[in-house]
Structure formats: structure tokens, C-alpha cells
PyMOL Python script that loads the backbone (N, CA, C, O; Angstrom):
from pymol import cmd

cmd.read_pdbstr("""\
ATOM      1  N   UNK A   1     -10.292  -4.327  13.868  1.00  0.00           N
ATOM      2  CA  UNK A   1     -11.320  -4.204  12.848  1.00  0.00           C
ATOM      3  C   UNK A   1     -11.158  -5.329  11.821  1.00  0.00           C
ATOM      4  O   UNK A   1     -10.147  -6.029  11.764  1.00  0.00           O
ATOM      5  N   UNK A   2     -12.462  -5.486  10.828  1.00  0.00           N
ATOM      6  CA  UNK A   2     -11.907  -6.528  10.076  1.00  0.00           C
ATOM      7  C   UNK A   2     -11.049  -6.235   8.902  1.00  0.00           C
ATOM      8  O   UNK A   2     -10.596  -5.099   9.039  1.00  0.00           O
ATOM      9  N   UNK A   3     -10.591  -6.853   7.679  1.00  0.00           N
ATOM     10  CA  UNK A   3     -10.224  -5.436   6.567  1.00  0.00           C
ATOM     11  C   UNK A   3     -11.308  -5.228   6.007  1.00  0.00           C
ATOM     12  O   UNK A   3     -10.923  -4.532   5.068  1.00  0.00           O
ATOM     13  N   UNK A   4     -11.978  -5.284   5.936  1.00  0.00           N
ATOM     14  CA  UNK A   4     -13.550  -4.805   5.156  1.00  0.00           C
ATOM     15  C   UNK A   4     -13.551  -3.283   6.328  1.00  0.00           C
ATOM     16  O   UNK A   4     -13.368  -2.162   5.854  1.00  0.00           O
ATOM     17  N   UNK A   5     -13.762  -3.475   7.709  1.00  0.00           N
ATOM     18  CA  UNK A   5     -13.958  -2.602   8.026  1.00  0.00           C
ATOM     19  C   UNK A   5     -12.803  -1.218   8.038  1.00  0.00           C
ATOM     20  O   UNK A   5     -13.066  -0.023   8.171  1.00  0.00           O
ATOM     21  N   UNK A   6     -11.365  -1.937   7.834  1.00  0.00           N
ATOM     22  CA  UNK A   6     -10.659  -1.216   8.511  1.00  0.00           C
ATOM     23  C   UNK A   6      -9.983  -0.284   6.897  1.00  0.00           C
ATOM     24  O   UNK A   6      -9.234   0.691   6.834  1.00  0.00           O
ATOM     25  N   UNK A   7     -10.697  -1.173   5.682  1.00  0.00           N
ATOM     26  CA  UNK A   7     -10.522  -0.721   4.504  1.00  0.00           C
ATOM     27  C   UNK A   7     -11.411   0.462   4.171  1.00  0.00           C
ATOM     28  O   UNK A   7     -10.943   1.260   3.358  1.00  0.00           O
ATOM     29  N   UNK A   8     -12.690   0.721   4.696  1.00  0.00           N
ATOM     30  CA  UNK A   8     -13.270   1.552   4.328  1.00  0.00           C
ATOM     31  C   UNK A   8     -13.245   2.873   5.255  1.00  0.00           C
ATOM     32  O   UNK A   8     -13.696   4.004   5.068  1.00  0.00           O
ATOM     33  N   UNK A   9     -12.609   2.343   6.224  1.00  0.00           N
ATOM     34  CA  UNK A   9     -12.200   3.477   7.920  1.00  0.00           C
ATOM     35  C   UNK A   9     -11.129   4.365   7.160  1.00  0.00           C
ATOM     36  O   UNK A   9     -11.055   5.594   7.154  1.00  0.00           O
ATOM     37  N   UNK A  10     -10.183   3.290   6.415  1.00  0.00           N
ATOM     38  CA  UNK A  10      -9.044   4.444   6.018  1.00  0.00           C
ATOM     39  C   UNK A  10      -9.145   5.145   4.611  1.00  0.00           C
ATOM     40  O   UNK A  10      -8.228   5.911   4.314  1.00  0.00           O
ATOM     41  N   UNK A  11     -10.081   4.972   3.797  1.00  0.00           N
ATOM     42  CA  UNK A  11     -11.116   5.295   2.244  1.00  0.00           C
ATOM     43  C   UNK A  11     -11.402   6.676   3.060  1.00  0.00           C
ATOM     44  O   UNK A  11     -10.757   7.690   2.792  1.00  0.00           O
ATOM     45  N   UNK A  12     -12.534   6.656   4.203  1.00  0.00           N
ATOM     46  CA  UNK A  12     -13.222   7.609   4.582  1.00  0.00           C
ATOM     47  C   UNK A  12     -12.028   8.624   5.066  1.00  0.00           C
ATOM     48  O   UNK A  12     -12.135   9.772   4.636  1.00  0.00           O
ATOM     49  N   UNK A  13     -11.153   8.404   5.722  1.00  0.00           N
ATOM     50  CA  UNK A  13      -9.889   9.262   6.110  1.00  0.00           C
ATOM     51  C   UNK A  13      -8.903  10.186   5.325  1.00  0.00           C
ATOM     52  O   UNK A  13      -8.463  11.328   5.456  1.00  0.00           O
ATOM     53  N   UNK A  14      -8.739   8.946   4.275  1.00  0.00           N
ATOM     54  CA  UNK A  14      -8.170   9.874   3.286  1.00  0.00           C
ATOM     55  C   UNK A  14      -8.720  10.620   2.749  1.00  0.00           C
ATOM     56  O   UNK A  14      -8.529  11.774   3.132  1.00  0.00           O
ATOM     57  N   UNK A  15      -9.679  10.412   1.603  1.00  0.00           N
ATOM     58  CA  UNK A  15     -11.052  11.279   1.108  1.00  0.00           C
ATOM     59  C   UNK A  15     -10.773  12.377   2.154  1.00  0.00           C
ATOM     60  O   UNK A  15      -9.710  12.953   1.920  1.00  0.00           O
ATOM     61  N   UNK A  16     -11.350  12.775   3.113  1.00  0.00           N
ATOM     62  CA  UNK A  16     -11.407  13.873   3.946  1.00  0.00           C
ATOM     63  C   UNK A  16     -10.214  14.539   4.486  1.00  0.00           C
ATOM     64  O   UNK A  16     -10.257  15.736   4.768  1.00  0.00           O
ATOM     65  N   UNK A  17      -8.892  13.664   4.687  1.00  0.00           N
ATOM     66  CA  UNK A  17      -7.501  14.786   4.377  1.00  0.00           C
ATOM     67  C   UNK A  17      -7.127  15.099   3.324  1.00  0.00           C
ATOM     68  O   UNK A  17      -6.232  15.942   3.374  1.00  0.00           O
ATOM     69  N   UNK A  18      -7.525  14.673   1.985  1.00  0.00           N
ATOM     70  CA  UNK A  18      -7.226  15.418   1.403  1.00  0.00           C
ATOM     71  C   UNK A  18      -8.593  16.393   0.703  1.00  0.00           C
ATOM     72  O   UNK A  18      -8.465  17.102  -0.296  1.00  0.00           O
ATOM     73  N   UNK A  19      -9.453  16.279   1.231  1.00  0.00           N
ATOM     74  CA  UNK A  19     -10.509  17.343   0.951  1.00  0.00           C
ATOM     75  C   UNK A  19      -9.550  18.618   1.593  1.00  0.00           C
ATOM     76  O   UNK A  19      -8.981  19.477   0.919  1.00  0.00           O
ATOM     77  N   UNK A  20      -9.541  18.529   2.646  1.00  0.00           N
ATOM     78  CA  UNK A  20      -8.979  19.357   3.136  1.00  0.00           C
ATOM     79  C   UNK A  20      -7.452  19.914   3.262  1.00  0.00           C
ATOM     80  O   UNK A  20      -6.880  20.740   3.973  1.00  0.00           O
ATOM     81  N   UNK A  21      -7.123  19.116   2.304  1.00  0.00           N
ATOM     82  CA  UNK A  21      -5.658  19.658   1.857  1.00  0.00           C
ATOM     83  C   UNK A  21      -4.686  19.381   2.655  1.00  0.00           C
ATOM     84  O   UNK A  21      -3.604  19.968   2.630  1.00  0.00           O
ATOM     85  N   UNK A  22      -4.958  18.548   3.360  1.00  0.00           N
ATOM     86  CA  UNK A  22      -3.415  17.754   4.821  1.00  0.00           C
ATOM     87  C   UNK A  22      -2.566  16.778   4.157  1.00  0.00           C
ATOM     88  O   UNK A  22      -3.009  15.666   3.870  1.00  0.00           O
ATOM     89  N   UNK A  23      -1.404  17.117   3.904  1.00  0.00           N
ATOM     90  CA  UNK A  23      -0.263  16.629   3.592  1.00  0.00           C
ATOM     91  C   UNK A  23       0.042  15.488   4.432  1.00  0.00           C
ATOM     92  O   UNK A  23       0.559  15.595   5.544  1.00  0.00           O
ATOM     93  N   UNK A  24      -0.290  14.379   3.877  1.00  0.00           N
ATOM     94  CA  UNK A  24      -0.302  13.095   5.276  1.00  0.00           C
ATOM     95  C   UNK A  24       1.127  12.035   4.010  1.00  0.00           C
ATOM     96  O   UNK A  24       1.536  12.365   2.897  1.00  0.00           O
ATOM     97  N   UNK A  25       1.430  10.966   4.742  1.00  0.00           N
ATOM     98  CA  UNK A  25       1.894   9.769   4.498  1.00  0.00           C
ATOM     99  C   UNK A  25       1.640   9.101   5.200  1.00  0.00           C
ATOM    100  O   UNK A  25       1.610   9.158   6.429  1.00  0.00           O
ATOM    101  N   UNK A  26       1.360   8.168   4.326  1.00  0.00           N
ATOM    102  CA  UNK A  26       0.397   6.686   4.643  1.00  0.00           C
ATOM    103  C   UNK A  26       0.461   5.234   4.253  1.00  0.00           C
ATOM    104  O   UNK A  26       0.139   5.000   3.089  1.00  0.00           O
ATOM    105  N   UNK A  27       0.756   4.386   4.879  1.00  0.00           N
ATOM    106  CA  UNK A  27       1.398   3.170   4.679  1.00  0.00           C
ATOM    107  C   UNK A  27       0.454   2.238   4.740  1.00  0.00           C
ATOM    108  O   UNK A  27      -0.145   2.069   5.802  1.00  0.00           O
ATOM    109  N   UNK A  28       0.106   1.340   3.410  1.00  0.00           N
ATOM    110  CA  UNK A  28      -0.797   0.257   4.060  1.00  0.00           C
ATOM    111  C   UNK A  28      -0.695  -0.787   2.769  1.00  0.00           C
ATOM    112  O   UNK A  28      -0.303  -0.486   1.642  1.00  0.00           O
ATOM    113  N   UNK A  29      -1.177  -2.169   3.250  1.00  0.00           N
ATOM    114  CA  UNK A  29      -1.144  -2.793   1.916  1.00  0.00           C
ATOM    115  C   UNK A  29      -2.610  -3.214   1.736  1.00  0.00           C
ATOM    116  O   UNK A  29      -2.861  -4.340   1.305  1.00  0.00           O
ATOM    117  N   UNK A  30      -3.612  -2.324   2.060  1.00  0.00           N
ATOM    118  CA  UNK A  30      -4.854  -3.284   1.120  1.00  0.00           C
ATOM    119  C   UNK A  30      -4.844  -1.893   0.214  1.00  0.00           C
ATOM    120  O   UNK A  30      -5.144  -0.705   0.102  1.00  0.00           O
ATOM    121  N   UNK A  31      -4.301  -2.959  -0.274  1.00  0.00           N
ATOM    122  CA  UNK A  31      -4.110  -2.138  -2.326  1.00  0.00           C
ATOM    123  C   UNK A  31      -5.911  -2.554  -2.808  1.00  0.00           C
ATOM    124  O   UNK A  31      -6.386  -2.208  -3.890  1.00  0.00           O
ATOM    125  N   UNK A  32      -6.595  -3.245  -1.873  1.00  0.00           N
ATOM    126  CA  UNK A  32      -8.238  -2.969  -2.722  1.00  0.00           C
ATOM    127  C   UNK A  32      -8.408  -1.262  -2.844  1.00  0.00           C
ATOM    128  O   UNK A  32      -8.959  -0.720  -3.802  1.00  0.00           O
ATOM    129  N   UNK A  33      -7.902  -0.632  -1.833  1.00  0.00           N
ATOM    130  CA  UNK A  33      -8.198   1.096  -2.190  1.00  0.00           C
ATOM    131  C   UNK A  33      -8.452   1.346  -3.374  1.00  0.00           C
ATOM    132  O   UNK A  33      -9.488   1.843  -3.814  1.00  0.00           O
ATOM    133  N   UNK A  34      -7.006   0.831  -4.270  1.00  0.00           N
ATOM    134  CA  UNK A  34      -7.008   1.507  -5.721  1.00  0.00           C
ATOM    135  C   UNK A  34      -7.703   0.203  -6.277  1.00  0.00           C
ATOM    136  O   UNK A  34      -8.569   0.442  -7.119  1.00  0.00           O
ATOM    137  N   UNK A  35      -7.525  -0.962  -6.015  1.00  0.00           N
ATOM    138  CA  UNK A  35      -7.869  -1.545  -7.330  1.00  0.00           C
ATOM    139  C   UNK A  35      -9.898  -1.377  -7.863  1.00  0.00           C
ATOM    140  O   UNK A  35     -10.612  -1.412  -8.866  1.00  0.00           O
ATOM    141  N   UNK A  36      -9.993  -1.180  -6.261  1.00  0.00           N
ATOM    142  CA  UNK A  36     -11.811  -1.515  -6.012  1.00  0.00           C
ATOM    143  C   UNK A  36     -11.954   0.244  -6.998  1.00  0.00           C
ATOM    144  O   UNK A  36     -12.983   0.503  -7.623  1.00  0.00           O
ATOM    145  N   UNK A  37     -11.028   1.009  -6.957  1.00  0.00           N
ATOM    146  CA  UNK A  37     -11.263   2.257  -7.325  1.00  0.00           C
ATOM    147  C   UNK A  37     -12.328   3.466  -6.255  1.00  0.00           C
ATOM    148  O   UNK A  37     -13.365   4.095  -6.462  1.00  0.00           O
ATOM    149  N   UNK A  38     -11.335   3.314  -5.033  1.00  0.00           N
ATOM    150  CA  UNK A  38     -12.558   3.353  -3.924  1.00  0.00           C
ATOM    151  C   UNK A  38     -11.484   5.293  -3.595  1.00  0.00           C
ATOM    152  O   UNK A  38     -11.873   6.408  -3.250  1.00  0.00           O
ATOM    153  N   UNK A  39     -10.093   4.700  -3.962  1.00  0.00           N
ATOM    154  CA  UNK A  39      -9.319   6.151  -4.036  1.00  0.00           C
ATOM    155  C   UNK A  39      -8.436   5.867  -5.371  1.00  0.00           C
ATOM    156  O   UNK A  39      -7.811   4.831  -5.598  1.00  0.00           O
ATOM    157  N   UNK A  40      -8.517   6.935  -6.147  1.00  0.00           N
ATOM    158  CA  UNK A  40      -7.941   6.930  -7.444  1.00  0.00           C
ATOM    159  C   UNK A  40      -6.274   7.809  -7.141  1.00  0.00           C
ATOM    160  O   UNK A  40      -6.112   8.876  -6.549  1.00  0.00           O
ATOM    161  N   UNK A  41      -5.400   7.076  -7.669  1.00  0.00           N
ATOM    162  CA  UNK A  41      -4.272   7.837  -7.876  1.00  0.00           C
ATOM    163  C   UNK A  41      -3.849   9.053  -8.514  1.00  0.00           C
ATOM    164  O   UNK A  41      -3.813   8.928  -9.739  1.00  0.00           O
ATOM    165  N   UNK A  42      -3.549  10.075  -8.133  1.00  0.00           N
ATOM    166  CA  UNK A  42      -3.785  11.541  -8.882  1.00  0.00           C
ATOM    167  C   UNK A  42      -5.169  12.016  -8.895  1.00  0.00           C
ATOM    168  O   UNK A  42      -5.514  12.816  -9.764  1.00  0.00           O
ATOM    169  N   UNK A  43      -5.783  11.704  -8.238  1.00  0.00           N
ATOM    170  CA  UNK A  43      -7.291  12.399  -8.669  1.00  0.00           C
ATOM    171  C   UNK A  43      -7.575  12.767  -6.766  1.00  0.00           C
ATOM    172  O   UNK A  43      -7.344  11.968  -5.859  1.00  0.00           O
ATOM    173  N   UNK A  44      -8.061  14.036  -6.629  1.00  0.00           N
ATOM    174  CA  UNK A  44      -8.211  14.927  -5.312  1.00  0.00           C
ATOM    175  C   UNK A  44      -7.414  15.106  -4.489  1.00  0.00           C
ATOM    176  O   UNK A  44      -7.605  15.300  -3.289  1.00  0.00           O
ATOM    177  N   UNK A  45      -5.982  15.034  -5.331  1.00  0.00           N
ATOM    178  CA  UNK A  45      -5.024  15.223  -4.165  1.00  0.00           C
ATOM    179  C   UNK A  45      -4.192  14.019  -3.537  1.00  0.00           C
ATOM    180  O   UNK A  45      -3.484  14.076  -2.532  1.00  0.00           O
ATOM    181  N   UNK A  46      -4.430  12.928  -4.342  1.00  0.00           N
ATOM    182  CA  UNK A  46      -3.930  11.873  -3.736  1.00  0.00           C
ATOM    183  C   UNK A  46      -2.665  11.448  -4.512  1.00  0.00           C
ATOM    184  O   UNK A  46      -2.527  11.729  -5.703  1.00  0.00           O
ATOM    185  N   UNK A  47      -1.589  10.646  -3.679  1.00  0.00           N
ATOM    186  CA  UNK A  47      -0.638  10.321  -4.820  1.00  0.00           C
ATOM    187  C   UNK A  47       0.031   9.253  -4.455  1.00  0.00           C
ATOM    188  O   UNK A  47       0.692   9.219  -3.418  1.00  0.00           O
ATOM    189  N   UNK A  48      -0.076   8.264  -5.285  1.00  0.00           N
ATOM    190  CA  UNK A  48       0.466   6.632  -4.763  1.00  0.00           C
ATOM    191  C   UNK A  48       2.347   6.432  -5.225  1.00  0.00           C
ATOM    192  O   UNK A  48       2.989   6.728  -6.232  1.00  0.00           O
ATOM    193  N   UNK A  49       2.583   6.010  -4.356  1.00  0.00           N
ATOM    194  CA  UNK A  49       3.658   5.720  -4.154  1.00  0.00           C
ATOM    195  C   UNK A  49       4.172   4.180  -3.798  1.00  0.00           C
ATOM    196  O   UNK A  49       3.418   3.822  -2.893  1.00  0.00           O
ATOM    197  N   UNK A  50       4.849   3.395  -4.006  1.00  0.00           N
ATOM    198  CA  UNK A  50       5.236   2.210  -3.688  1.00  0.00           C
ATOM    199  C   UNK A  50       6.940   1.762  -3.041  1.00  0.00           C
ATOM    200  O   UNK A  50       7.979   2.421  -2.994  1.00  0.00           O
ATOM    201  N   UNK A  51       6.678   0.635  -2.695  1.00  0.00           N
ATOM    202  CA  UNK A  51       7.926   0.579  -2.364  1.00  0.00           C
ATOM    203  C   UNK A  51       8.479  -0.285  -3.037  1.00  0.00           C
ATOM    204  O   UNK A  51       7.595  -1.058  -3.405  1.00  0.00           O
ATOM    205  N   UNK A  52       9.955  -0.766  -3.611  1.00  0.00           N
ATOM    206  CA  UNK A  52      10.263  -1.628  -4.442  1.00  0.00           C
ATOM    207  C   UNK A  52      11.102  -2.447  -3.557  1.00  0.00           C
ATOM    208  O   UNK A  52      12.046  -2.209  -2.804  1.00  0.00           O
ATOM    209  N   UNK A  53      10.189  -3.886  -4.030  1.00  0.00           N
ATOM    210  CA  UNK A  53      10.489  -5.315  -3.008  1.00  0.00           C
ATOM    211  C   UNK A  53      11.326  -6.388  -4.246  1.00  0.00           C
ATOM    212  O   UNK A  53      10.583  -6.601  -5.204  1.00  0.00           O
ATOM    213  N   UNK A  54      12.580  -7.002  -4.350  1.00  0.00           N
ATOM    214  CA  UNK A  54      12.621  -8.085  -4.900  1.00  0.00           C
ATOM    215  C   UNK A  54      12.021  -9.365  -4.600  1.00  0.00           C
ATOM    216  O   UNK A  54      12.212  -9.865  -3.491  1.00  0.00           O
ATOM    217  N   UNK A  55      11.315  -9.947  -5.470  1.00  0.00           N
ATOM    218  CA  UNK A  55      10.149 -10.973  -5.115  1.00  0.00           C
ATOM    219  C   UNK A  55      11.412 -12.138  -4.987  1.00  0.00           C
ATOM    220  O   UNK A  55      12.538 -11.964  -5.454  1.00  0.00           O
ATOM    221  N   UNK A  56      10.950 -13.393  -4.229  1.00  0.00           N
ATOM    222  CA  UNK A  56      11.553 -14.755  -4.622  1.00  0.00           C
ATOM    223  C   UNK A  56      11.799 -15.335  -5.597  1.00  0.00           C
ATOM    224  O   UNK A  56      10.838 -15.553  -6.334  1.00  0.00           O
ATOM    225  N   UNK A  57      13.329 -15.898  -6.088  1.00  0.00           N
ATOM    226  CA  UNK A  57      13.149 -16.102  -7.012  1.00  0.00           C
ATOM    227  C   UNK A  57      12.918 -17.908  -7.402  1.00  0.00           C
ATOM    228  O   UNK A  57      12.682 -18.491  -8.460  1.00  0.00           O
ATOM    229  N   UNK A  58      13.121 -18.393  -5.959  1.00  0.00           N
ATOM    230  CA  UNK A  58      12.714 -19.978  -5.638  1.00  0.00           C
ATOM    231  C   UNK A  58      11.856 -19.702  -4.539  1.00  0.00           C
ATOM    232  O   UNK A  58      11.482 -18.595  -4.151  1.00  0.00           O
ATOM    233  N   UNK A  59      11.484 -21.230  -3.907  1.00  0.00           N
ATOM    234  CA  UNK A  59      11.134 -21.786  -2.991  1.00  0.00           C
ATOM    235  C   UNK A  59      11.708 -21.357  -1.612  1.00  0.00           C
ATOM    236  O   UNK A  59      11.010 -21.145  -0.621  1.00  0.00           O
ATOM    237  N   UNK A  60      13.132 -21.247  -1.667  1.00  0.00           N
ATOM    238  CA  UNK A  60      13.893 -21.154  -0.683  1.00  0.00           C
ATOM    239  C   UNK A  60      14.105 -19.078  -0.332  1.00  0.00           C
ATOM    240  O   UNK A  60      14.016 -18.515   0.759  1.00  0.00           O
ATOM    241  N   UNK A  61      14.310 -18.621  -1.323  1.00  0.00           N
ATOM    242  CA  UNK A  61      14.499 -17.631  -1.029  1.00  0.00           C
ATOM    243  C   UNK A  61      13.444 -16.536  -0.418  1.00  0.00           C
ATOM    244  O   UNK A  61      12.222 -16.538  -0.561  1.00  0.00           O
ATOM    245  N   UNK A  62      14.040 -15.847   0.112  1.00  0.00           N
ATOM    246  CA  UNK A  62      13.211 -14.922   0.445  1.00  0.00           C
ATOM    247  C   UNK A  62      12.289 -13.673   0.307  1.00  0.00           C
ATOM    248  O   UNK A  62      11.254 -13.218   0.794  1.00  0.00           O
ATOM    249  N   UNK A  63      13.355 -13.331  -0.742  1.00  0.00           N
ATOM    250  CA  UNK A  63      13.519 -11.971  -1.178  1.00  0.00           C
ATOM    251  C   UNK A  63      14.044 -10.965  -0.948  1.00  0.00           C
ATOM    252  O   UNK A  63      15.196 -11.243  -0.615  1.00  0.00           O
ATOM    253  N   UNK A  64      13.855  -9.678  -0.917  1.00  0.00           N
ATOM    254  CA  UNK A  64      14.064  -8.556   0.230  1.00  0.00           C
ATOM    255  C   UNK A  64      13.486  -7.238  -0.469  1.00  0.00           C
ATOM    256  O   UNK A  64      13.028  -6.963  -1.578  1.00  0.00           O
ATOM    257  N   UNK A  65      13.802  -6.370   1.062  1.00  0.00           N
ATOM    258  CA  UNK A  65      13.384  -4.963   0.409  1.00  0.00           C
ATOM    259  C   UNK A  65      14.778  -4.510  -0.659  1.00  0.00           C
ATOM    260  O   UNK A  65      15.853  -5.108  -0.675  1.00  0.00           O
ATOM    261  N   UNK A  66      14.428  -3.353  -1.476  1.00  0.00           N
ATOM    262  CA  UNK A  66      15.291  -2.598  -1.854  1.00  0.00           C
ATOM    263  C   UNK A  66      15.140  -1.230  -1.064  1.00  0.00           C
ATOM    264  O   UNK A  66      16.215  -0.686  -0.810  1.00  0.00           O
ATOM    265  N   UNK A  67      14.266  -0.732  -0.734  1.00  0.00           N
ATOM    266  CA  UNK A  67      14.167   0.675   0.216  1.00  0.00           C
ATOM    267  C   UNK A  67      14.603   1.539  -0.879  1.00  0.00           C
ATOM    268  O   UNK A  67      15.511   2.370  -0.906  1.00  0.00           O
ATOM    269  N   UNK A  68      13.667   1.125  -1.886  1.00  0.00           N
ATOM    270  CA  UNK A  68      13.090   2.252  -3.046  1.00  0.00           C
ATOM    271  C   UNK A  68      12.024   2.654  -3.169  1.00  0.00           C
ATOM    272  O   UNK A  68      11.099   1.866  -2.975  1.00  0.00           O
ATOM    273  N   UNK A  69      11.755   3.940  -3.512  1.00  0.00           N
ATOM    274  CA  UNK A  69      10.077   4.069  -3.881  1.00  0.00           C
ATOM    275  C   UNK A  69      10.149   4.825  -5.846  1.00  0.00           C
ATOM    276  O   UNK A  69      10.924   5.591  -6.418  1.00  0.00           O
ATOM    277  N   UNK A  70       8.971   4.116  -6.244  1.00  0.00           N
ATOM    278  CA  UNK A  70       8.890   4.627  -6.905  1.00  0.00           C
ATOM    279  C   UNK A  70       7.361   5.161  -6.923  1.00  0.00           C
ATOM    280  O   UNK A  70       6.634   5.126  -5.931  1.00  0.00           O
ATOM    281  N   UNK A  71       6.886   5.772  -8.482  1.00  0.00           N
ATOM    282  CA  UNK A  71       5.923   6.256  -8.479  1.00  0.00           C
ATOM    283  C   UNK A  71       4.652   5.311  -8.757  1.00  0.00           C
ATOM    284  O   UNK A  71       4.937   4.285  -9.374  1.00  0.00           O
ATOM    285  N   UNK A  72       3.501   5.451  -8.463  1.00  0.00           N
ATOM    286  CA  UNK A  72       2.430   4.698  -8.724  1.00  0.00           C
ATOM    287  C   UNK A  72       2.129   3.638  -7.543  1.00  0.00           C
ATOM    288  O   UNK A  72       2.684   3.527  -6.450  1.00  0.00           O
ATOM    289  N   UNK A  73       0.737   2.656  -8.292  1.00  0.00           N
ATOM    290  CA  UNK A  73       0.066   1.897  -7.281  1.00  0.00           C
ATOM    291  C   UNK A  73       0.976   0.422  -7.120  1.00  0.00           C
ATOM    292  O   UNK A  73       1.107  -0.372  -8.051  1.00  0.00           O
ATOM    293  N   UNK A  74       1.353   0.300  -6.253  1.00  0.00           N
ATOM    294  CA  UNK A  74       1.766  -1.475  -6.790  1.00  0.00           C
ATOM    295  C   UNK A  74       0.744  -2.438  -6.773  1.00  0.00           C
ATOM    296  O   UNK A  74      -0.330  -2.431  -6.170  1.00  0.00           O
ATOM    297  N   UNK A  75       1.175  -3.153  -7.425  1.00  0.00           N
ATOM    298  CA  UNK A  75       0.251  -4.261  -8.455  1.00  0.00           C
ATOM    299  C   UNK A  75       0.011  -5.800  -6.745  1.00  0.00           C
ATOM    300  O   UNK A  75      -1.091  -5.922  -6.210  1.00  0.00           O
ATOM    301  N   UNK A  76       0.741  -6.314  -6.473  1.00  0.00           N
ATOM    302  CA  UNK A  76       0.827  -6.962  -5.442  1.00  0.00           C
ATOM    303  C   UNK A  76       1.393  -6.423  -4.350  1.00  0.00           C
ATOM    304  O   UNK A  76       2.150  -5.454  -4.408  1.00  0.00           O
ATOM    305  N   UNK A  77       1.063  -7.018  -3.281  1.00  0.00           N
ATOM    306  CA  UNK A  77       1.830  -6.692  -1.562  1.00  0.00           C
ATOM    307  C   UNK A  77       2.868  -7.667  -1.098  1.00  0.00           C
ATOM    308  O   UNK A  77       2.735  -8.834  -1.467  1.00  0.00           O
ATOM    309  N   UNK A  78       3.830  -7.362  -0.380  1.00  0.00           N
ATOM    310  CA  UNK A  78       4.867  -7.747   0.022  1.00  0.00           C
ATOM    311  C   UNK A  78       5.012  -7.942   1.282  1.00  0.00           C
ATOM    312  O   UNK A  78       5.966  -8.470   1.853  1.00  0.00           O
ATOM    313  N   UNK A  79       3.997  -7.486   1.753  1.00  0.00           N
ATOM    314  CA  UNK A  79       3.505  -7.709   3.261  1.00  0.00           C
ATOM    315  C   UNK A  79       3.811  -9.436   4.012  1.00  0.00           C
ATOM    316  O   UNK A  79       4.596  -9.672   4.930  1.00  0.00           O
ATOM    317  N   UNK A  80       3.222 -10.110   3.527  1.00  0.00           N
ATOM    318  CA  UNK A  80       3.775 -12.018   3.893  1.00  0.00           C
ATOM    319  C   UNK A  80       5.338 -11.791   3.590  1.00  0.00           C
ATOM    320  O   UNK A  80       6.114 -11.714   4.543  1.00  0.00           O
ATOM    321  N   UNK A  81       5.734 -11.699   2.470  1.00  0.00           N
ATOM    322  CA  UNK A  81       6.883 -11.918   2.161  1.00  0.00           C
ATOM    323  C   UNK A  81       8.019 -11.018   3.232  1.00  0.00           C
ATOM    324  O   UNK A  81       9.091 -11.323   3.754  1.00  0.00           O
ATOM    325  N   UNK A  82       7.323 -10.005   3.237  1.00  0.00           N
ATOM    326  CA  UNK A  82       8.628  -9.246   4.796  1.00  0.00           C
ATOM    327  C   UNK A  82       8.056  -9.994   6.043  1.00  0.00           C
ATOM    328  O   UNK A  82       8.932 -10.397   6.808  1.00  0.00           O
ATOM    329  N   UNK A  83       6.909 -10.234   6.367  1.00  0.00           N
ATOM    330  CA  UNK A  83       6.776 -10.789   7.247  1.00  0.00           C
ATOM    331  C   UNK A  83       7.409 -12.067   8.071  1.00  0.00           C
ATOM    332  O   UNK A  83       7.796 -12.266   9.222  1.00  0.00           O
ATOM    333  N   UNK A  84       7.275 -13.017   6.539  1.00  0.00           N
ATOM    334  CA  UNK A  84       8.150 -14.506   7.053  1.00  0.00           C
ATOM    335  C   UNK A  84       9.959 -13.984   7.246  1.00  0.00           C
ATOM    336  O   UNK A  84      10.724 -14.368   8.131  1.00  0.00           O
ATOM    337  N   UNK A  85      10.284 -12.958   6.043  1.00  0.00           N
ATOM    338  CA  UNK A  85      12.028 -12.794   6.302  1.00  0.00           C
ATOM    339  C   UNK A  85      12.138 -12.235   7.738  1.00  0.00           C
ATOM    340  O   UNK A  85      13.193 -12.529   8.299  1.00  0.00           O
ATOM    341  N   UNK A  86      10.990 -11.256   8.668  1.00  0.00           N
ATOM    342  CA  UNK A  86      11.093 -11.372   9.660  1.00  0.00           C
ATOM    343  C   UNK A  86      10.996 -11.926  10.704  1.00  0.00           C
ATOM    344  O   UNK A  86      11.222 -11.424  11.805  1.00  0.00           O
ATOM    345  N   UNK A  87      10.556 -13.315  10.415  1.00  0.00           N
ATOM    346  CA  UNK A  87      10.875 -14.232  11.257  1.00  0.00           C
ATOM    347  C   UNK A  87       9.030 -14.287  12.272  1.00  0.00           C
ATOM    348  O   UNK A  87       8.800 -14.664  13.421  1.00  0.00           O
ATOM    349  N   UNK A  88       8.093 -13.746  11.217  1.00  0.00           N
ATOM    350  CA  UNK A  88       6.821 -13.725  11.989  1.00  0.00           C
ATOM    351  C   UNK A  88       5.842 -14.660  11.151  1.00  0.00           C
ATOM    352  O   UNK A  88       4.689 -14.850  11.537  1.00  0.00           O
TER     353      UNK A  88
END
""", "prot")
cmd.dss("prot")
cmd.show_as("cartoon", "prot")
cmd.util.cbc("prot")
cmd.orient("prot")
């Protein structure tokens, strides 16, 4: 799909598990969800969660995960950045 499409496939999904009250976890980084305000954090059941990434602090470095979560939306994705430390 494209993310246009595959952004509004998973909008329509959630909306409707949690209409219906299904306890899901869900992993994704088009953070447009929250920012477009397309699913609001705390509002019908929903609840954002993040993961905490140390960003680069040069050119050279990489970064890494910490394999923390805290509460709320994160602000940027970390998605490239695990990607290249994985070697993709």
C-alpha cells in the first residue's frame, strides 16, 4: 500500500478496535496518526506509548535503542536510524 493508503487502513482499524473495546498493541511509525489528529491520545480508548531511542550524537554514530517505553506520542521516528544500525 502506499502510506497515504496504508495510514488511513490502520486510522480505520483502530477507531473500530477500540469502538469495540479490543485490547490490541500496535507498532508503527507514521506518527501522522496523531500529529494529522486523525487518532487522539487518551480519547476512545486509545493510549500512545513510545519507545525511547538515543538519537546520534555525530555524523558517525549511530545511536541505539534503550528498550524503554514511556508514556505519550513521540515527537520523531527512529525507524531510518534502527534501520541503517541494522545494516539495511
Amino acid at each position: 500500500t502506499s502510506p497515504q493508503s496504508g495510514i488511513a487502513l490502520l486510522v480505520a482499524v483502530l477507531k473500530k478496535l477500540a469502538k469495540v473495546k479490543c485490547k490490541v498493541v500496535c507498532t508503527t511509525h507514521f506518527l501522522e496518526i496523531f500529529s494529522l489528529n486523525l487518532v487522539r491520545d487518551g480519547i476512545g480508548a486509545i493510549k500512545a506509548f513510545q519507545m525511547v531511542v538515543q538519537l546520534p550524537e555525530t555524523e558517525d554514530d549511530l545511536g541505539r535503542p534503550l528498550f524503554q517505553i514511556e508514556d505519550g506520542v513521540a515527537k520523531t521516528s527512529a525507524g531510518l536510524l534502527c534501520a541503517r544500525k541494522a545494516g539495511v
